[in-house]
N, C-alpha and C positions, 0 to 999 in steps of 0.2 A: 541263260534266259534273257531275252532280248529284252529293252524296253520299250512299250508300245512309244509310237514318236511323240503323239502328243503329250506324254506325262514326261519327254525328253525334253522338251524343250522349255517346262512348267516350272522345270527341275530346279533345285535353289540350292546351292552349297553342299549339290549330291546327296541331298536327303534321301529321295524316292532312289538312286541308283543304290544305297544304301537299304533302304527297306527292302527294293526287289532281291539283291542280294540274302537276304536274310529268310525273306517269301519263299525264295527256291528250294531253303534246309528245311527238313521236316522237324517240329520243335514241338511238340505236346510233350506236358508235363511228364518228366519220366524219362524221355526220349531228349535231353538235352546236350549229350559228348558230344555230337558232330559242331552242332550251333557254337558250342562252350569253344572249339578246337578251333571254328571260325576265330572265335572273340582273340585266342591269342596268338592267332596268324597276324592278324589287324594292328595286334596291340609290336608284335615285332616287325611287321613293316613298319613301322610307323615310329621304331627305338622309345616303345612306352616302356617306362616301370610297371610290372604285371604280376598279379598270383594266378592262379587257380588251384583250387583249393578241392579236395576228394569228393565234393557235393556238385564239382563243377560249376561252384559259384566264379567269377572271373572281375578282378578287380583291377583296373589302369589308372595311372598317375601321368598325368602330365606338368612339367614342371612351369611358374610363374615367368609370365613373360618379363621382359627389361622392361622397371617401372613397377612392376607389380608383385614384387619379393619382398615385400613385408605385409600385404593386403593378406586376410585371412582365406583360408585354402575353401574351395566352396563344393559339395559333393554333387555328384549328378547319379540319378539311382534309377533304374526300372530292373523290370524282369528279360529273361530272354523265351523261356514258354507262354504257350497258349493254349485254348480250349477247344479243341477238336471236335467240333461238330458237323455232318453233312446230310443232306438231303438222302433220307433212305433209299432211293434208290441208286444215290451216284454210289461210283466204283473208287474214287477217292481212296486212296490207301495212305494214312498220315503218317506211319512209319519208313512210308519210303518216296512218297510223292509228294515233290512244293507243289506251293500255293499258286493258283493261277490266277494270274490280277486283271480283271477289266477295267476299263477308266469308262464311267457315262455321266460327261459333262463334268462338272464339278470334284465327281465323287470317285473315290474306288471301291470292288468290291471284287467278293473273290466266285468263282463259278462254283457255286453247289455247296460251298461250302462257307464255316467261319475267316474270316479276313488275316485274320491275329495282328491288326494293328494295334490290340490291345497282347502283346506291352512291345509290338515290334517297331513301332513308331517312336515311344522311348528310344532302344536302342539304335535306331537309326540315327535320331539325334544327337545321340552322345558319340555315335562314328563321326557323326561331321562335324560336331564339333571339336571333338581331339584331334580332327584331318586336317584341319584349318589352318595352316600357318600365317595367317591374315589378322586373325584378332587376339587383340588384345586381352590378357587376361591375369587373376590369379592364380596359383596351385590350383590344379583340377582333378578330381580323386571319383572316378567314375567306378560304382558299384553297380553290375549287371548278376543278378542272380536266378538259382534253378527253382522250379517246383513253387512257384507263388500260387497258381490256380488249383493247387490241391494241398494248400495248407500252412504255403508261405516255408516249407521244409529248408530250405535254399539258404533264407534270411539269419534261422535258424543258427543254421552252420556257419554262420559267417566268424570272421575274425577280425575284428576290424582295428586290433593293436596299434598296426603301423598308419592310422590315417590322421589325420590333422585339423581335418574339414570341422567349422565352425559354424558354417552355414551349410543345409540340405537342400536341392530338390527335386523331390521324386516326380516323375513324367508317368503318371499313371492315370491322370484326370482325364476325363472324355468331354471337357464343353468350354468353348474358350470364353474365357472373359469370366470366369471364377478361380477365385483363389481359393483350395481348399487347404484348410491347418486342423480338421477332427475328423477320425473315422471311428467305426465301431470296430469293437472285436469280436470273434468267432470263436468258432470249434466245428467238427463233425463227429454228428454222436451216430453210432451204432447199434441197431438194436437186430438181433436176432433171436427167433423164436423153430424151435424146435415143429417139423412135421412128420407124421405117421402116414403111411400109404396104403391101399387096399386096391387089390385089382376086378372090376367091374365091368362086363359087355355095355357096352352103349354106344353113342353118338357125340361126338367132339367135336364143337363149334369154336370159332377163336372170333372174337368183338375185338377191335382195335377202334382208336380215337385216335383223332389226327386235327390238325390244321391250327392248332391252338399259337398263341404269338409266341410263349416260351420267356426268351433273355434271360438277366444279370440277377442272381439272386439276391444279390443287393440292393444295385440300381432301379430291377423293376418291379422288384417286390411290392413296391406302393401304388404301383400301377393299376393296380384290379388285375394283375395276369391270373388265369386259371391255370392251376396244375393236373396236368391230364391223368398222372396216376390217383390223386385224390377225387377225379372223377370220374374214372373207373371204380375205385370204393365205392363213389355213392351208385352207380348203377348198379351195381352187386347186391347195395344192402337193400336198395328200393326194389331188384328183382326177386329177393330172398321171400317177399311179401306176398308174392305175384304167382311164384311160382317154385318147385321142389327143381334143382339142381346140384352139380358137386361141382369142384374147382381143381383145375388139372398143373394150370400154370398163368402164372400172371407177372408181368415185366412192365419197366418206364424209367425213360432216362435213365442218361450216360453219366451224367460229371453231378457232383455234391451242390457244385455252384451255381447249375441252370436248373432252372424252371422247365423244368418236360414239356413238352409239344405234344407228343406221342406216347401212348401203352396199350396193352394187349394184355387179354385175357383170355383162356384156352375153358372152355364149360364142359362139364359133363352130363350127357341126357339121358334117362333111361325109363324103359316103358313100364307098363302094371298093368293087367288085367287084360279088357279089351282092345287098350289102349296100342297106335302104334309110336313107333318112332317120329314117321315123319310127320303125324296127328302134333305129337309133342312139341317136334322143332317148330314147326308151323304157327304155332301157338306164344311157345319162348319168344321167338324173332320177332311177332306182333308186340308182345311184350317189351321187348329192348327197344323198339321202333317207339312206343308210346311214350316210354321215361326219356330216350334221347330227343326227342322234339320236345316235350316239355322242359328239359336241359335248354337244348337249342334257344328255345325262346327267352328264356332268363337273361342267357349270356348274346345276345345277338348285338346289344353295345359294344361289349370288351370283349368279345372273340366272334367276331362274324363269320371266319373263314372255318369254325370247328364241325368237325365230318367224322363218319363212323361208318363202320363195315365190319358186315354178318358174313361169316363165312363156315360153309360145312364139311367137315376134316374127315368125314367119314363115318362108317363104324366100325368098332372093334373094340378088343380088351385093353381099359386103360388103369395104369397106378394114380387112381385119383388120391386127393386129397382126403384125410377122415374127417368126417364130419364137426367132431369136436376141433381138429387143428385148424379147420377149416374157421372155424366159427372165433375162434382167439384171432388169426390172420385178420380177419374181416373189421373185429373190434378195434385191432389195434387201427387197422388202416383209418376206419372209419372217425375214429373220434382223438386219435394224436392230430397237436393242436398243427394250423398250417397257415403262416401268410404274417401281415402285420400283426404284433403283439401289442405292443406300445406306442404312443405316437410322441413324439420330443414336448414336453412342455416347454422348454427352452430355447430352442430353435423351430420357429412356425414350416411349418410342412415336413419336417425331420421324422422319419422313420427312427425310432429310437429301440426298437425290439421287433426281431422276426425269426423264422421259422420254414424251412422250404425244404420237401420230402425229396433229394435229387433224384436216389439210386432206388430202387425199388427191385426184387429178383429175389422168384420163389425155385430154389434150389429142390434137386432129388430129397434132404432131409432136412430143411434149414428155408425159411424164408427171411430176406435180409431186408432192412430199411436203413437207408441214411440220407440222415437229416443233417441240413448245413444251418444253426446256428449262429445268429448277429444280437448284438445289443452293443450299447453305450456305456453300459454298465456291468462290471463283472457279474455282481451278484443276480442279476435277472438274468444274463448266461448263464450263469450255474443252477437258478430256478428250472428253467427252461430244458436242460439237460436233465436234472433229479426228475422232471415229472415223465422225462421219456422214460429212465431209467427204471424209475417207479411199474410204469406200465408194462416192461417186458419183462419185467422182475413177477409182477402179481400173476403174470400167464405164462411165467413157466421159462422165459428166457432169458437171454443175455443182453449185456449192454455194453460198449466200452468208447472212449471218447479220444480221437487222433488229431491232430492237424488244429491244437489250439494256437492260438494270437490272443493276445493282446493290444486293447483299444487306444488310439492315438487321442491324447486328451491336448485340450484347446491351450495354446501358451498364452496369456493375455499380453506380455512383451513381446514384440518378435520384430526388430530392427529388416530381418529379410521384405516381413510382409510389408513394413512398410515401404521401404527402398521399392518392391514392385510396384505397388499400389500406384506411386510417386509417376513410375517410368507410364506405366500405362495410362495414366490420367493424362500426362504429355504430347502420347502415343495416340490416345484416341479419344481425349476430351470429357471422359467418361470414367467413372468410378470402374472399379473392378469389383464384381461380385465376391464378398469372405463368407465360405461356407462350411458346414461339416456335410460328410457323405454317409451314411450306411453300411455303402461296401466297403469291405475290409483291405487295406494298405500297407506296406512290409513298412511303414516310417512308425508303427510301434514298436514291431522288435527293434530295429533299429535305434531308438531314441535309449531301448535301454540299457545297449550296449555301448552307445555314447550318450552319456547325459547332460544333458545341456544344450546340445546341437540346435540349432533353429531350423526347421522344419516347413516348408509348404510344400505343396503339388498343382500344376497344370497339369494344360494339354488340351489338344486339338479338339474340334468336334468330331464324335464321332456317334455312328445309331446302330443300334442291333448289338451291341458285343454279346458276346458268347453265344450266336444265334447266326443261322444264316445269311438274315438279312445287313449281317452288319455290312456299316460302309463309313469311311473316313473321307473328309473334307480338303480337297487338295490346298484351296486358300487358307483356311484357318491353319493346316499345315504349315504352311509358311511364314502368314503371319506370328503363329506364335512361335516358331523358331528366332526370328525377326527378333523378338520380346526379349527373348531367350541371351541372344547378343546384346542385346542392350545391358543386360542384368549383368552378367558375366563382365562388360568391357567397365560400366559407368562403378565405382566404389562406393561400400556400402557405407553408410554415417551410423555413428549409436549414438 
């Protein structure tokens, strides 16, 4: 895959010839052998010390330049997966087709779909900088790992015995000119609830919602984003009032860790008396029209672009949902908690507890919900998880909870943060923002497989992750690569 010319000539120490390289291999969680089989083709051109390990984590060592063999070994860390998101109607197939990169002005972005400069930017960097044989450095002990966006599974498996690294830092941040050293921890909790079927003559409508903004279930959790499957619940429960219907099927969102855009509901209509069919539908779809406009207007600040569409699927005999399982679904949807929980008393504007419904999908017997889980704090994770469990438990279902992490807590030492803080104040006259984030970062497993380690995270500007509209910042790219060198050549003082 060619480079468009102008990100060729933008180019800085083959950064971006290195991301497009990467853009081209199809990389969602899950989907990481071919990406992994890159990393130690890379790492044997290039005579690195390498593992990979059966999770496909892939780990290179590059050895301290003359000069810098007694300087303490410094880690460079991201992921190599991404969050695979596209535009419903592109043909995008992420199993078998890269990423296609536009450049407009400044920015990159990918056609129809998610960019995955979130975490391909990381490894970009850590290519060019192990490629480098121009800077100076110490021991470099680059940890690229699988499966972060669905649970940090990667980090998990790691092994990190043979490493040395004294200082960390993870390439996972999205805004330059903050130093991040705390994130929360997660889980995704499970809940499944048992459904019974009946089959019934009528008319089959499907309600979809669309255009909602979606993102980071981390990142934009404090946003005011709306979740389009929780607003599908409320139109259900506010039509339940309005009018007699059954529920056939209902869907939203892809991944644990975005915010749905989009979901759909399949209705069931059926006539009485003199009554007919289309008297009925005619009457529902007034109905839905009335609660979605009064929706509409609510959110017309934080979701302007949000849209809905009636559609009539026919008639015939359908396995609707039974009434009673119908009515547990509706509860459960309706009133599991959703969005910010907690707000940081500690850190002013900090998201310190949330809650985001990713996966949503009512199965032939089984309707599933998962929920992606954050806090600061284990124990309001674990509240937060017992009250889901609580609730599928009292109606009759299951629960079960996958894809835990552990929260990166604040070192109030950290010889790294400062040594940066120093370079960049130099660099550009200005403090550098120390922050904690929300979204959850593999520098907790990590820290507790090496304890002690010093720990911060950058990284580029970037908007939209996990969403289509993301886009990365070709200057701040560079820049903070720039940074990057600096930290790496200049030694660090305790």
């Amino acid at each position: 895959m060619r480079m468009e010319k102008n990100l060729e000539i933008q180019d800085y120490k083959r950064i971006f010839h290195y991301f497009q390289e990467i853009s081209a291999i199809p990389r969602g969680s899950g989907n990481e052998e071919e990406i992994s089989e890159y990393l130690v083709s890379f790492a044997k051109e290039h005579h690195l010390e390498y593992t990979q390990d059966e999770a496909n984590n892939v780990i290179m060592i590059k050895e301290a330049t003359s000069g810098y063999e007694n300087e303490p070994a410094i880690i460079l860390q991201g992921h190599m997966d991404m969050v695979c998101e596209k535009r419903k109607e592109h043909t995008h197939d992420f199993l078998k087709d890269g990423i296609k990169i536009i450049v407009e002005g400044d920015y990159l972005r990918a056609d129809g779909t998610t960019l995955g400069a979130d975490n391909g930017i990381a490894v970009a960097y850590i290519l060019a900088l192990l490629s480098d044989e121009t800077l100076p450095h110490p021991r470099l002990e680059a940890i690229i790992t699988t499966d972060e966006e669905v649970g940090m599974n990667g980090a998990k498996a790691l092994d990190l015995s043979k490493l040395h690294g004294k200082y960390m830092i993870n390439l996972d941040s999205e805004e330059e000119g903050y130093l991040l050293c705390s994130c929360a921890g997660g889980l995704t909790g499970t809940s499944t609830l048992p459904v019974k079927r009946v089959s019934e003559y009528g008319k089959k409508i499907r309600i979809s919602i669309g255009g909602l903004l979606g993102g980071h279930s981390g990142i934009d959790i404090g946003n005011n984003r709306s979740n389009a499957t929780k607003l599908i619940g409320r139109l259900l429960f506010e039509l339940r009032e309005r009018e007699a219907y059954g529920l056939i099927h209902l869907q939203g969102g892809y991944k644990d860790n975005v915010i749905p855009r989009e979901a759909e509901a399949e209705i069931f209509l059926s006539a009485s008396g003199e009554q007919s069919l289309t008297d009925v539908y005619l009457r529902f779809e007034q109905a839905i029209e009335d609660i979605m406009q009064s929706i509409q207007k609510e959110l017309s600040g934080s979701e302007p672009e949000l849209n809905w569409k009636i559609e009539d699927m026919g008639e015939d005999t359908y396995d609707i949902i039974h009434s009673v399982s119908f009515e547990k679904i509706l509860f459960f949807l309706v009133h599991m908690p959703y969005g910010v929980q907690v707000m940081s008393s500690n850190v002013e504007g900090l998201v310190e507890s949330s809650i985001n419904l990713g996966i949503t999908q009512i199965e032939e017997d089984k309707a599933v919900f998962c929920n992606s889980i954050r806090s600061s704090f284990s124990s309001y994770k674990k509240n937060l998880s017992d009250r889901l469990n609580y609730m599928a438990s009292f109606l009759g279902g299951d629960y079960f909870v996958r894809a835990e992490y552990p929260a990166w807590e604040f070192k109030k030492d950290s010889p790294l943060r400062e040594h940066i803080q120093k370079i960049y104040q130099r660099l550009y006259g200005k403090q550098m923002k120390v922050e904690a984030i929300h979204a959850g970062l593999e520098c907790g497993i990590i820290y507790e497989k090496l304890p002690g380690v010093d720990i911060v995270s950058i990284g580029p500007d970037m908007t939209g992750v996990h969403t289509i509209e993301e886009k990365l910042s070709i200057s701040s790219t560079i820049r903070v690569y720039q940074l990057l060198e600096m930290i790496i050549m200049e030694k660090i003082e305790e």
